[in-house]
N, C-alpha and C positions, 0 to 999 in steps of 0.2 A: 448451533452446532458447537461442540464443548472442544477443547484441543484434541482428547484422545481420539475421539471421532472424527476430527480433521489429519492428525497424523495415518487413522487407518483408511483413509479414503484415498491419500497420496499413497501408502502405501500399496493398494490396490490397482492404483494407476501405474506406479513403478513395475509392479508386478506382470503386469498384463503388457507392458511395451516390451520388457526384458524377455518376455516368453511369446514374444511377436505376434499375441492377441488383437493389439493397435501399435497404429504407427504412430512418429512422435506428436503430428500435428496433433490426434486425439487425445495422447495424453498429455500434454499441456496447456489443450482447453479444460480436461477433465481437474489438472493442479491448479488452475489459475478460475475455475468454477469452488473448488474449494475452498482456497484462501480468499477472495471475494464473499461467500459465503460467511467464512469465520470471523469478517472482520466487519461485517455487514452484522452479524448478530453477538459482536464484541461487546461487551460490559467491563467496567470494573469493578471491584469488590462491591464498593459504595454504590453501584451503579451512577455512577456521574461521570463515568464516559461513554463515547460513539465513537462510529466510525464519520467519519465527514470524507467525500470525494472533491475534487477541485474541478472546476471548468473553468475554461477561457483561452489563457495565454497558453500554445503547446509547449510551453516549456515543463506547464506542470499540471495540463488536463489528462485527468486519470487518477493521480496520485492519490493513493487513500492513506490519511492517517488516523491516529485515533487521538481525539482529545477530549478533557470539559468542556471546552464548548466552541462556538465557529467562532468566535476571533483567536483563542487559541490554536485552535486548528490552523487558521489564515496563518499564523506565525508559524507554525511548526512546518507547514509546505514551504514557506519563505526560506526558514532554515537549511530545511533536504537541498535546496536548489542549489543556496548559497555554497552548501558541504560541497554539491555536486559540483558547480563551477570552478571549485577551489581543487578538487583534487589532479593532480600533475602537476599542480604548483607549492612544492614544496619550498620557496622560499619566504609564499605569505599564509602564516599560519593564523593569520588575524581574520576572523566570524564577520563579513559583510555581508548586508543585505541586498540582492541584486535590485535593480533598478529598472524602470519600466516593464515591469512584471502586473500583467489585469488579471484578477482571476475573482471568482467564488467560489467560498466553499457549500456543499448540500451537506447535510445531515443523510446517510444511509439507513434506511431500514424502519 
């Protein structure tokens, strides 16, 4: 699925909750079957990247990023966490990596 075709399928789903076709629960399985979708059949120019999904620790099963490759990926979840546990604390703006964090990444698609 190519972006424009992912923006018109959210937009379809926007469409249809706002004119009370579905309720929200549908259309946020319907936006979040999308974006799964678009990221799950994500490339780069080069094509030398994916999508990779994380499992294990719930801190970060789910997470989909897109990298070159699973230990990139593995870093780049480690990152989001680390951003995530850091924000409300705006007096340390220093990039740690959390700690006992288990996880793998899959390759999607």
């Amino acid at each position: 699925m190519d972006r424009i075709s992912a923006l018109r399928n959210v937009e379809d789903a926007l469409r249809e909750f706002e004119s009370g076709e579905v309720d929200l629960a549908t259309a946020e399985r319907r936006v979040l079957a999308v974006l799964r979708t678009y990221a799950t059949e994500f490339e780069g120019e080069d094509g030398d990247l994916a999508a990779y999904r994380a499992a294990g620790d719930d801190r970060v099963a789910g997470v989909v990023v897109v990298a070159e490759s699973a230990p990139a990926a593995h870093d780049r979840v480690l990152e989001l966490l680390a951003e995530s546990e850091r924000q409300g604390d705006a007096v340390d703006e220093t990039p740690t990596r959390p700690d006992g964090v288990a996880f793998e990444v899959e390759r999607l698609g």
